[in-house]
N, CA, C and O atoms as a MOPAC input file, in Angstrom:
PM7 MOZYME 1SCF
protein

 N     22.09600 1   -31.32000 1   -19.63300 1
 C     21.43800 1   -30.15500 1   -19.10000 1
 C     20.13500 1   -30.56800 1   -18.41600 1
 O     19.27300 1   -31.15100 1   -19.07400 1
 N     19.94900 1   -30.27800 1   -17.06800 1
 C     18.72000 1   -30.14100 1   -16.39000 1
 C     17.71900 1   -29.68000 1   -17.27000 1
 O     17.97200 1   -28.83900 1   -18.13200 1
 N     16.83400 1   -30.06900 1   -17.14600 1
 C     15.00600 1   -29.60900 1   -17.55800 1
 C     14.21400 1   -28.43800 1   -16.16200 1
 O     14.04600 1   -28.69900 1   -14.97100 1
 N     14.13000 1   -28.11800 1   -16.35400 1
 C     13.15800 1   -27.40000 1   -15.39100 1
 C     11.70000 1   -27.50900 1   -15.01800 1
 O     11.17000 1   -26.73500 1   -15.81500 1
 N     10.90900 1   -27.93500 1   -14.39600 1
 C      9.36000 1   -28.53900 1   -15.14400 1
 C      8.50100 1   -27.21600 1   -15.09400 1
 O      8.56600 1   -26.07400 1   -14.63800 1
 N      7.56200 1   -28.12300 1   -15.91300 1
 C      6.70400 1   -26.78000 1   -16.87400 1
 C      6.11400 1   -26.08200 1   -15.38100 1
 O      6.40200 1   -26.33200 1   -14.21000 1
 N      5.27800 1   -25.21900 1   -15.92300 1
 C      4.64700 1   -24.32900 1   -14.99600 1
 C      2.97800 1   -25.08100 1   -14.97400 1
 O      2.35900 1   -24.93900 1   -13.92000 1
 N      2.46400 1   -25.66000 1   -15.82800 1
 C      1.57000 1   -27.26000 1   -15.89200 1
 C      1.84400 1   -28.27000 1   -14.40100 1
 O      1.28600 1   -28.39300 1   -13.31100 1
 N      2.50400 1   -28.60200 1   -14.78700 1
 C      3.58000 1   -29.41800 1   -13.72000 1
 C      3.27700 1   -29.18500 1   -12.79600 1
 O      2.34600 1   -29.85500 1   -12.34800 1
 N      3.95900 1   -27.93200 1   -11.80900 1
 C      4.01100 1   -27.41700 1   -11.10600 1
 C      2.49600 1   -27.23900 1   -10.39300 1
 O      2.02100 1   -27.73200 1    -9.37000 1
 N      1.95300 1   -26.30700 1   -11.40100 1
 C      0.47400 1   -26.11200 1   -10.68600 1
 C     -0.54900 1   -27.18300 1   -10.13600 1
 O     -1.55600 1   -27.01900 1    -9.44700 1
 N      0.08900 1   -28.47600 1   -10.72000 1
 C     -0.84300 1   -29.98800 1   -10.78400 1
 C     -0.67800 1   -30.18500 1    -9.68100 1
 O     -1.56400 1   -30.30300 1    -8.83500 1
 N      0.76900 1   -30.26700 1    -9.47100 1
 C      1.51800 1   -30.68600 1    -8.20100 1
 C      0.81700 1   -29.71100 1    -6.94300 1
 O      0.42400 1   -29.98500 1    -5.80900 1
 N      0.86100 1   -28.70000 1    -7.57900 1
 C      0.71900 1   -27.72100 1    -6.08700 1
 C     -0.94500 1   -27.73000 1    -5.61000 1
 O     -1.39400 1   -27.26800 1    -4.56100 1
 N     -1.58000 1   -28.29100 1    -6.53200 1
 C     -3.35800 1   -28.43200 1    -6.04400 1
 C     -3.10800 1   -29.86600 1    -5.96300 1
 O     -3.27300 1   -29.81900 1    -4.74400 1
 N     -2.91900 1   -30.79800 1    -6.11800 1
 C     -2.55900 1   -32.27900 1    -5.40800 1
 C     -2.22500 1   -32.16200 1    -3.92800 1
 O     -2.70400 1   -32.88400 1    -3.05300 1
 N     -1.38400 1   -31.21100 1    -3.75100 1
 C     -0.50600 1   -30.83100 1    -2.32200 1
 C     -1.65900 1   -30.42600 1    -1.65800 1
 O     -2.22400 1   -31.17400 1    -0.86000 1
 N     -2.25600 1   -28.75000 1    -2.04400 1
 C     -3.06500 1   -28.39100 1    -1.08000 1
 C     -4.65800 1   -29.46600 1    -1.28100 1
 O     -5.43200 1   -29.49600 1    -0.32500 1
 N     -4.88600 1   -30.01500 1    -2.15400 1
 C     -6.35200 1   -30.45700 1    -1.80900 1
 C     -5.37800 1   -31.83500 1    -0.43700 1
 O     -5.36900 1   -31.35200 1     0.69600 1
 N     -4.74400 1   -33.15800 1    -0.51000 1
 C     -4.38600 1   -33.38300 1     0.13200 1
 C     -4.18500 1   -32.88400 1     1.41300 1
 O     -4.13600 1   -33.68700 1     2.34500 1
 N     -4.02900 1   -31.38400 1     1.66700 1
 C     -3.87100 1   -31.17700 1     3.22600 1
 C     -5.41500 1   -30.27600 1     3.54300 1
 O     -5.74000 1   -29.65300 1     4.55400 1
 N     -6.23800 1   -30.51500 1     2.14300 1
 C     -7.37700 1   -29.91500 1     2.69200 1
 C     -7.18800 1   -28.18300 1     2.78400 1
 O     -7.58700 1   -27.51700 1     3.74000 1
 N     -6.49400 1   -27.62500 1     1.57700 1
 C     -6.65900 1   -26.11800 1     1.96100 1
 C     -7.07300 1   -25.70900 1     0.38600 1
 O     -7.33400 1   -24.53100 1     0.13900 1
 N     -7.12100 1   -26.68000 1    -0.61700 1
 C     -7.90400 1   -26.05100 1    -2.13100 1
 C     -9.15100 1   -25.72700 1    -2.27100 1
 O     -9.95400 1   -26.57800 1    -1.88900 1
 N     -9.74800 1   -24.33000 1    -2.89100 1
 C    -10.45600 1   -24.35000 1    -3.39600 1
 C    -10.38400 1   -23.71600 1    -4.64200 1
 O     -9.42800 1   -22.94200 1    -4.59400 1
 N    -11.06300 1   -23.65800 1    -5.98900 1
 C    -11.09900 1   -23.35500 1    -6.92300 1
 C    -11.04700 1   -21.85200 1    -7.47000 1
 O    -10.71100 1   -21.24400 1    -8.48700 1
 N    -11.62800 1   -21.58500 1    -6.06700 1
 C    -11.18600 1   -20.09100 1    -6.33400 1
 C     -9.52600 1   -19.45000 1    -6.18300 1
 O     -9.48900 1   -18.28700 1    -6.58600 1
 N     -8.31300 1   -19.91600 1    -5.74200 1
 C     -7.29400 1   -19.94700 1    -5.34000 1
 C     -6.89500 1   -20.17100 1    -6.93400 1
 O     -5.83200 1   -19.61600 1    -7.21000 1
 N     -7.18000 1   -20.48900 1    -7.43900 1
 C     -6.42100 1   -21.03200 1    -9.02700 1
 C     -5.44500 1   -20.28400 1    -9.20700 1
 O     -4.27400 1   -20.54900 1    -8.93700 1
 N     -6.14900 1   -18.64000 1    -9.98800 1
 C     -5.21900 1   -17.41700 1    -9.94700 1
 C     -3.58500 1   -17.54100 1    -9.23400 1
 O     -2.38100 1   -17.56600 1    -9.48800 1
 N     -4.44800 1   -17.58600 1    -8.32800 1
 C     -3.09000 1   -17.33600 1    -6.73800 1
 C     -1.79100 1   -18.14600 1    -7.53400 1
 O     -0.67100 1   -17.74600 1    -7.85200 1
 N     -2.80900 1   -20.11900 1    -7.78400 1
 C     -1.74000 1   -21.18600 1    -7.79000 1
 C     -1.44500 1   -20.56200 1    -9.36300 1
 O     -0.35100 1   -21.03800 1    -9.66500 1
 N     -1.70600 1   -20.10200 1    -9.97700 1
 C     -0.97800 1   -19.50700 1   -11.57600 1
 C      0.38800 1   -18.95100 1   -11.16300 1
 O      1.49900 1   -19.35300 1   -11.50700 1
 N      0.08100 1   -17.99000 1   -10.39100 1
 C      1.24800 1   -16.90100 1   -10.00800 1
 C      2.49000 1   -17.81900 1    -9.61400 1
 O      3.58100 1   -18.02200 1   -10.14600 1
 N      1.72600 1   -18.39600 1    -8.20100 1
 C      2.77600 1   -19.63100 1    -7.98300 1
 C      3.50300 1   -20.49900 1    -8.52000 1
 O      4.71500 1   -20.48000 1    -8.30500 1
 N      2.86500 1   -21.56300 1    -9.43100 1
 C      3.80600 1   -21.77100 1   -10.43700 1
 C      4.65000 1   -21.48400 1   -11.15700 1
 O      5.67000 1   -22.10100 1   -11.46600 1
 N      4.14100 1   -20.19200 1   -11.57700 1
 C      4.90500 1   -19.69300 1   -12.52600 1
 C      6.22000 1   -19.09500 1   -11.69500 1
 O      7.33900 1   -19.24300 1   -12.18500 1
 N      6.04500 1   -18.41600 1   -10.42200 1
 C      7.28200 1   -18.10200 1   -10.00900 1
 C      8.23000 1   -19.09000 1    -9.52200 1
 O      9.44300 1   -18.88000 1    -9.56400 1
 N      7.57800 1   -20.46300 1    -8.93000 1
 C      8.66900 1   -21.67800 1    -8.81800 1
 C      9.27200 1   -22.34200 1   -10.14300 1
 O     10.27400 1   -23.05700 1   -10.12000 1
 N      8.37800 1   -21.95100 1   -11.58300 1
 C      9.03400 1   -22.47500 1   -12.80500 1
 C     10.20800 1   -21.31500 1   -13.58000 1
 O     11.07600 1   -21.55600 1   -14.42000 1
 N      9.88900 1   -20.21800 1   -13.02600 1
 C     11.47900 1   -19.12600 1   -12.88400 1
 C     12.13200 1   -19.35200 1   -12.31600 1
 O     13.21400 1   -19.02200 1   -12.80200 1
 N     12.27200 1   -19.99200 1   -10.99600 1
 C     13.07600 1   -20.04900 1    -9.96700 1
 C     14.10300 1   -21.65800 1   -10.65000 1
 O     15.32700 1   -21.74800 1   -10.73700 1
 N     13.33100 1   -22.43400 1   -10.92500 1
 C     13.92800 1   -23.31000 1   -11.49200 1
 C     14.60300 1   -23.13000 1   -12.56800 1
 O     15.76900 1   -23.52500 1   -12.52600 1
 N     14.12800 1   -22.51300 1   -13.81100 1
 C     15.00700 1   -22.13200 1   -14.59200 1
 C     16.25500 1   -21.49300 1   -14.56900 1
 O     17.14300 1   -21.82700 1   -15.35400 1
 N     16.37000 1   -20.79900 1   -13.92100 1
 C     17.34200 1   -19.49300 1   -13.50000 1
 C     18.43900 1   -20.23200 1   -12.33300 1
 O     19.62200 1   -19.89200 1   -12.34500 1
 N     17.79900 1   -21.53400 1   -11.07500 1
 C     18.73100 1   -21.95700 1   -10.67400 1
 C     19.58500 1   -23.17900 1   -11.78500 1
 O     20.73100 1   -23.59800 1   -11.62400 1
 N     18.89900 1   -23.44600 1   -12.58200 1
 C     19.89700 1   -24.52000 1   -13.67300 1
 C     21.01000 1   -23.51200 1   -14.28100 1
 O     22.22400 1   -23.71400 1   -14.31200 1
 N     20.22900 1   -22.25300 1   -14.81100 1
 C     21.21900 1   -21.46000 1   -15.71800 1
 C     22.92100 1   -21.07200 1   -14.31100 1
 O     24.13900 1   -21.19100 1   -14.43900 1
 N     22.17700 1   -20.69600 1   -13.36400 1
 C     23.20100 1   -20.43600 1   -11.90900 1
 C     24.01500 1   -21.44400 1   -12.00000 1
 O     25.17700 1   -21.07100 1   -12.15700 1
 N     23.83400 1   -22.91800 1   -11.95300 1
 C     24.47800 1   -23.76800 1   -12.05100 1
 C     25.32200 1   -24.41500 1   -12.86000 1
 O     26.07900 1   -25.35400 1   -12.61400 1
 N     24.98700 1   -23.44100 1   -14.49300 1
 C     25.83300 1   -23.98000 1   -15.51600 1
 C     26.47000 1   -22.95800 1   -15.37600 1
 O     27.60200 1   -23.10600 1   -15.83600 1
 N     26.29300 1   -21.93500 1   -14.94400 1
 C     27.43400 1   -20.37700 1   -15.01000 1
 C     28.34000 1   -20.91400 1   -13.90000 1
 O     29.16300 1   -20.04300 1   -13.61800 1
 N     28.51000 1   -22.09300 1   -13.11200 1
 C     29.78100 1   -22.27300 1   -12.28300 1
 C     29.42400 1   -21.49700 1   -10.92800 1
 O     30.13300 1   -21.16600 1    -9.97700 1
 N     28.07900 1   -21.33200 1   -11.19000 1
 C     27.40100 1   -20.19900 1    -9.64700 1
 C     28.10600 1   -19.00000 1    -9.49200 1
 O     28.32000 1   -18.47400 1    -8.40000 1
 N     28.47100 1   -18.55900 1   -10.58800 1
 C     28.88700 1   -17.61900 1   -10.89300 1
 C     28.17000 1   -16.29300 1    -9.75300 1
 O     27.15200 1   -15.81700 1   -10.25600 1
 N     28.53700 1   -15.65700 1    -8.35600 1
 C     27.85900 1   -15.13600 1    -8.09800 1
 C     28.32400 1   -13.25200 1    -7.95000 1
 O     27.84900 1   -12.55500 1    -7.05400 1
 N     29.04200 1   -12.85500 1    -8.72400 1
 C     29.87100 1   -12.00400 1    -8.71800 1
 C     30.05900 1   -11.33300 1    -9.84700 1
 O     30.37500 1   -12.23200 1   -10.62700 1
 N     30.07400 1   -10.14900 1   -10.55400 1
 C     30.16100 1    -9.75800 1   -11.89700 1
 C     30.89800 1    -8.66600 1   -11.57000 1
 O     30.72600 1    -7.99100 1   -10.55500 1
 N     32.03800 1    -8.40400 1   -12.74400 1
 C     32.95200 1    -6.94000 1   -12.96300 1
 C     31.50000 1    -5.77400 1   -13.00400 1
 O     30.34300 1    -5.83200 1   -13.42200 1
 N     32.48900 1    -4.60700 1   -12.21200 1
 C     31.51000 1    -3.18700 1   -12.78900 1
 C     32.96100 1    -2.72000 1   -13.14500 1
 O     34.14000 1    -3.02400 1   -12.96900 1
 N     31.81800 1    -1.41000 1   -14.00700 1
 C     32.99500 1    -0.54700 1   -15.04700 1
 C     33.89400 1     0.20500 1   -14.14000 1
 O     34.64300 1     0.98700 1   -14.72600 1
 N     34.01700 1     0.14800 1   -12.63000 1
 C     34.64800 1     1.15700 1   -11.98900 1
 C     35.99400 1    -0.07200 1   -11.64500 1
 O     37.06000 1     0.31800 1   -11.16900 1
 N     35.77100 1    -1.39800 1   -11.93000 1
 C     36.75600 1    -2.25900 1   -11.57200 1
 C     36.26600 1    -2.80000 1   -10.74600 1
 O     36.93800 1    -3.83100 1   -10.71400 1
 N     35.25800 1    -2.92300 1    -9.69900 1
 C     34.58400 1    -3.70600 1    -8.69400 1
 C     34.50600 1    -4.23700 1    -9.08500 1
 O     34.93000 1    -4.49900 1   -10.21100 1
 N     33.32900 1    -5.24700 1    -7.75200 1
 C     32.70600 1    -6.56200 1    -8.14000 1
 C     31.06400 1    -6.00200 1    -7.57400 1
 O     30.80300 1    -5.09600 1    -6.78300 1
 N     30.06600 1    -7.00200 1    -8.38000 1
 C     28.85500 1    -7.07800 1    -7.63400 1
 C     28.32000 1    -8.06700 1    -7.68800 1
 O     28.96500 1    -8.98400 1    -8.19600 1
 N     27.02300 1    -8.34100 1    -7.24400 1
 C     26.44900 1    -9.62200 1    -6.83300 1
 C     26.07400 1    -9.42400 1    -8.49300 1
 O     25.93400 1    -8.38000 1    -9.13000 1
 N     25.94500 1   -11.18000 1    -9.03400 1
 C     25.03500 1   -11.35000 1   -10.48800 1
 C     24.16000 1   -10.96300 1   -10.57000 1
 O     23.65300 1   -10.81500 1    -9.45800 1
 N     23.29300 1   -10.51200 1   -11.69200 1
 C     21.86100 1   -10.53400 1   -12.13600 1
 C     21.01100 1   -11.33300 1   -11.35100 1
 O     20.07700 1   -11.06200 1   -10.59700 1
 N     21.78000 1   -12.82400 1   -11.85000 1
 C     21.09900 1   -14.13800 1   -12.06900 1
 C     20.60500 1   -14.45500 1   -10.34000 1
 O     19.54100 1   -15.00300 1   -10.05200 1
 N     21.45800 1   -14.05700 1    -9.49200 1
 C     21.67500 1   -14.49700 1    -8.22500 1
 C     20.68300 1   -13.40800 1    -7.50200 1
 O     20.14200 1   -13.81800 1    -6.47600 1
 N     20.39300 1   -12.12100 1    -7.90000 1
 C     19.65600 1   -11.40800 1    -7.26700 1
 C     18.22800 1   -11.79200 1    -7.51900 1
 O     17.31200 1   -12.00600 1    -6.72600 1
 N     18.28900 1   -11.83300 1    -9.18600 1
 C     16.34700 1   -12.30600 1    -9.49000 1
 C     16.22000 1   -13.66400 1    -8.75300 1
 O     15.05100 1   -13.81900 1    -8.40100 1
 N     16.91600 1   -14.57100 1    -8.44100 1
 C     16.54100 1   -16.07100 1    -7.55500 1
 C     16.50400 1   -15.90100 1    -6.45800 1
 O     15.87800 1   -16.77400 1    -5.85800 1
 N     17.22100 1   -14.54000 1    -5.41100 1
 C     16.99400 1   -14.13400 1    -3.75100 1
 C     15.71000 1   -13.15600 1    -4.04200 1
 O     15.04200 1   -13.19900 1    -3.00900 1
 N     15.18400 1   -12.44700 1    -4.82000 1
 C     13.13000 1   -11.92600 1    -5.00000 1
 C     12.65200 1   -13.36600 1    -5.16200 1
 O     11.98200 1   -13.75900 1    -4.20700 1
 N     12.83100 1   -14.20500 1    -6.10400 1
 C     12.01100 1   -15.03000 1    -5.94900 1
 C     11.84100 1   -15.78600 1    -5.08700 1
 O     10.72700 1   -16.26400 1    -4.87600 1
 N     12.78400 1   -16.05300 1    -4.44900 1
 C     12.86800 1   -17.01200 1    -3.38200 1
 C     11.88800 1   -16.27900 1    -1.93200 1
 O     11.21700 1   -16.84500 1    -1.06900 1
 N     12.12800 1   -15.09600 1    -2.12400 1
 C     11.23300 1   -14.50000 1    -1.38500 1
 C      9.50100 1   -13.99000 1    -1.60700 1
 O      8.78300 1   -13.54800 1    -0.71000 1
 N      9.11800 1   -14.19600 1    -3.02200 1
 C      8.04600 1   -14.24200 1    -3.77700 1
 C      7.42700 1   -15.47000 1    -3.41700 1
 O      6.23800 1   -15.53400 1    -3.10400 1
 N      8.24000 1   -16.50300 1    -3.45300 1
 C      7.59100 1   -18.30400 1    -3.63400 1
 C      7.14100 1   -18.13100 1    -2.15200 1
 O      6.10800 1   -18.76200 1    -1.93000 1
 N      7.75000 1   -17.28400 1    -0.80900 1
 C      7.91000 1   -17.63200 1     0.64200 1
 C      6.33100 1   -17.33700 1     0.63400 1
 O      5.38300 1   -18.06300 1     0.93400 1
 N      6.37700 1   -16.33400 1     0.29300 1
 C      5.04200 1   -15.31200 1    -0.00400 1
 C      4.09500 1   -16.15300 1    -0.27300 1
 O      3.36300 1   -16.72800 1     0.53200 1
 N      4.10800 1   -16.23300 1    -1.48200 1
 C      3.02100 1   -17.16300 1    -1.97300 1
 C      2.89900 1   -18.51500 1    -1.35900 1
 O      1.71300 1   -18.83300 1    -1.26400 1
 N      3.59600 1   -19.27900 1    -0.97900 1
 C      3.28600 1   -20.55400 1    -0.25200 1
 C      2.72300 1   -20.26600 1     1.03800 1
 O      2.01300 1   -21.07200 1     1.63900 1
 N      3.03300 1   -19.11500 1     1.47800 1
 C      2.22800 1   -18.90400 1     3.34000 1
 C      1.01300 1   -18.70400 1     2.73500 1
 O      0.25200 1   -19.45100 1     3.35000 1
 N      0.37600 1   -18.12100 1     1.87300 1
 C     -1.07600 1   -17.60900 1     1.36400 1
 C     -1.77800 1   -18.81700 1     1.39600 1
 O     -2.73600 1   -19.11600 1     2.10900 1
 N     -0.91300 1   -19.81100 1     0.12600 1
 C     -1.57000 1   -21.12100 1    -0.28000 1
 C     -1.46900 1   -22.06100 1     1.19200 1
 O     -1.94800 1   -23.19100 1     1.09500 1
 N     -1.11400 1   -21.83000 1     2.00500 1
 C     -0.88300 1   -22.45400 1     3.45300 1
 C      0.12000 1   -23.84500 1     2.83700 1
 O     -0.20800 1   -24.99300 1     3.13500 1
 N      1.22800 1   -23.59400 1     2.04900 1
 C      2.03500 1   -24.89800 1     1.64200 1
 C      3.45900 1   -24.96200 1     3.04300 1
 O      4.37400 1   -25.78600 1     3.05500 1
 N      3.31200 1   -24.23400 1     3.71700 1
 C      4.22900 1   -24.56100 1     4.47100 1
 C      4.12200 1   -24.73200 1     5.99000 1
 O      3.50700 1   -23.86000 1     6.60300 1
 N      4.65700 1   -25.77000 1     6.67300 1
 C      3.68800 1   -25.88200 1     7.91500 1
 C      3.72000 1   -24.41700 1     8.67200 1
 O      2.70500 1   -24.07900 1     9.28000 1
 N      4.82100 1   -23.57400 1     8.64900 1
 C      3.91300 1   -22.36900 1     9.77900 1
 C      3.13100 1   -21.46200 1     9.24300 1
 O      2.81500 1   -20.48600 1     9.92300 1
 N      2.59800 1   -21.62500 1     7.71900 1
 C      1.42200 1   -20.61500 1     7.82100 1
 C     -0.10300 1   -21.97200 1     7.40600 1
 O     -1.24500 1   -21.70900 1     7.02900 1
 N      0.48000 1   -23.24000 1     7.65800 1
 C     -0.52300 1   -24.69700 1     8.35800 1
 C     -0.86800 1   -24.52500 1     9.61400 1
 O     -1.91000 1   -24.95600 1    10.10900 1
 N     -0.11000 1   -23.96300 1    10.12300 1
 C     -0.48600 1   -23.86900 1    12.11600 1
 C     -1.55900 1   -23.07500 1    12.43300 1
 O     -2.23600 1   -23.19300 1    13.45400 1
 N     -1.77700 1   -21.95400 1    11.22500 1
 C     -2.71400 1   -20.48400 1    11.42600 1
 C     -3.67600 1   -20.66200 1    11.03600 1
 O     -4.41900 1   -19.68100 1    11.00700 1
 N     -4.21900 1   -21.98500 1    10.51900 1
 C     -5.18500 1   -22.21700 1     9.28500 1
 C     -6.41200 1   -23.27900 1    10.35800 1
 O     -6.10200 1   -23.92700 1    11.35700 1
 N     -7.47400 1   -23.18100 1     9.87900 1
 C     -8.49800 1   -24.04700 1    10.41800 1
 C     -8.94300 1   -24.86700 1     9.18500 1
 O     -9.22200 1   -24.36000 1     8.09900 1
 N     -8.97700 1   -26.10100 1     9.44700 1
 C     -9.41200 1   -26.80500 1     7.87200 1
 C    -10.57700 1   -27.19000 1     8.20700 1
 O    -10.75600 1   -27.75900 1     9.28300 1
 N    -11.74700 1   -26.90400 1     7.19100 1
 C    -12.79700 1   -28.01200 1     7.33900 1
 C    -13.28100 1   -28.89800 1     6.79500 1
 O    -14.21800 1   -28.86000 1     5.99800 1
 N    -12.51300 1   -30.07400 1     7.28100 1
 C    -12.83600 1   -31.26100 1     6.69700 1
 C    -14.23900 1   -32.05800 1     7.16400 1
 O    -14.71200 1   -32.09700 1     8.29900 1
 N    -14.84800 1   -32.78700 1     5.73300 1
 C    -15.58600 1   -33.62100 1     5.52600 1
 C    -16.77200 1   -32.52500 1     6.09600 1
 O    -17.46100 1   -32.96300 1     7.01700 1
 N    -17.01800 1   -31.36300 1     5.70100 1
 C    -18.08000 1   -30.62300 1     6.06100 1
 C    -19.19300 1   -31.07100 1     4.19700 1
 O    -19.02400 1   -31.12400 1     2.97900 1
 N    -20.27400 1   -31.27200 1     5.28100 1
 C    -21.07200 1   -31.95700 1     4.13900 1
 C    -22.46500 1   -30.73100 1     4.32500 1
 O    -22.79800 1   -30.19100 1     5.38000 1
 N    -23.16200 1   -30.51300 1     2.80900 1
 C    -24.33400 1   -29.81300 1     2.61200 1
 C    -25.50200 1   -30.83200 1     3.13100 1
 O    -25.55400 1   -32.05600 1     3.25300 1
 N    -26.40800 1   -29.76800 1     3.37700 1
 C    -27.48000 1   -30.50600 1     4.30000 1
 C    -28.14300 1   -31.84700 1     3.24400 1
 O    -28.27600 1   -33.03600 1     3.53400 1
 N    -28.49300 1   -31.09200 1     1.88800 1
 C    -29.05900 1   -32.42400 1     0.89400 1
 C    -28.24200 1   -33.59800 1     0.85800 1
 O    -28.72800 1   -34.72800 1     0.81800 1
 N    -26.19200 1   -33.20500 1     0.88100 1
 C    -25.56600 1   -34.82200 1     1.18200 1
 C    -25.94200 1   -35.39800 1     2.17400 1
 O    -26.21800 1   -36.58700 1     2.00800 1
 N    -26.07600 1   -34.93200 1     3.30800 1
 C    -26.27500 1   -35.22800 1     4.79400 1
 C    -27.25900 1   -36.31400 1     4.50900 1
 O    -27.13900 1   -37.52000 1     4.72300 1
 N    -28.44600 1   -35.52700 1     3.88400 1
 C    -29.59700 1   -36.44500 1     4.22900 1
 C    -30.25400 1   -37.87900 1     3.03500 1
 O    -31.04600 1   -38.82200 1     3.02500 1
 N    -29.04100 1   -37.02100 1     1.98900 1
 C    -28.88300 1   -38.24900 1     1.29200 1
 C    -28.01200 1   -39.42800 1     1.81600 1
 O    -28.28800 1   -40.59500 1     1.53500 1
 N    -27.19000 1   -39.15700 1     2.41400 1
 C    -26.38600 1   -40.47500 1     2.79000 1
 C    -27.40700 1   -41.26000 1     3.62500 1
 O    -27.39000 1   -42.49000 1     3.56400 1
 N    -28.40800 1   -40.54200 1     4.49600 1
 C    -29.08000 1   -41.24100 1     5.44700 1
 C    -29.78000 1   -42.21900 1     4.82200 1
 O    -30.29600 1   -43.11800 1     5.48600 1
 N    -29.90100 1   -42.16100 1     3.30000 1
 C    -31.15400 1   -42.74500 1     2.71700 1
 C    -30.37000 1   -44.15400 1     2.79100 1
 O    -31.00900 1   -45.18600 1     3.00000 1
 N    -29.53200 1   -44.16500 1     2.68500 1
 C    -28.28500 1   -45.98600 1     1.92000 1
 C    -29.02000 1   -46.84300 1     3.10100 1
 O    -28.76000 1   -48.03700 1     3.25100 1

């Protein structure tokens, strides 16, 4: 059986990602909580999909068929994570909309570096 990784994990990973492209700040935490946590559902729920045989179809009492549970809560999330990654700017087209400012330094670093 697959593992799913923690929602720890996840969040480490996902502020590694954005400080790397230069879009973290500390105030975003919250945001990256939510986030995690909905990519550590999404993972769970696609392992369980995968041991059900992708089961994507369930009897109703009238004799039909309908789409699974399992398969509907992973097409919201999948659309939750879209969400949340354009916010956190994790995907390049909501990277294209973004201005980064890198290596912007406070006036006391400024004039401390001058001192070396």
């Amino acid at each position: 059986m697959a593992k799913a990784p923690s929602k720890e994990t996840i969040k480490r990973a996902t502020i590694a990602d954005m400080k790397a492209i230069g879009t973290h700040k500390p105030q975003y935490n919250r945001l990256i909580d939510i986030y995690a946590e909905l990519v550590h559902q999404y993972s769970r729920l696609t392992i369980e999909f995968e041991e059900s045989g992708y089961q994507y179809e369930v009897a109703t009492d009238q004799g039909g068929a309908k789409k699974s549970p399992i398969l509907a809560s992973l097409e919201t999330l999948r659309k939750d994570i879209l969400a949340y990654s354009d916010r956190l700017c994790l995907n390049p087209k909501s990277l294209e909309t973004v201005t980064i400012e890198a290596g912007k330094k406070s006036k006391l670093a400024d004039a401390l570096s001058r001192l070396e």
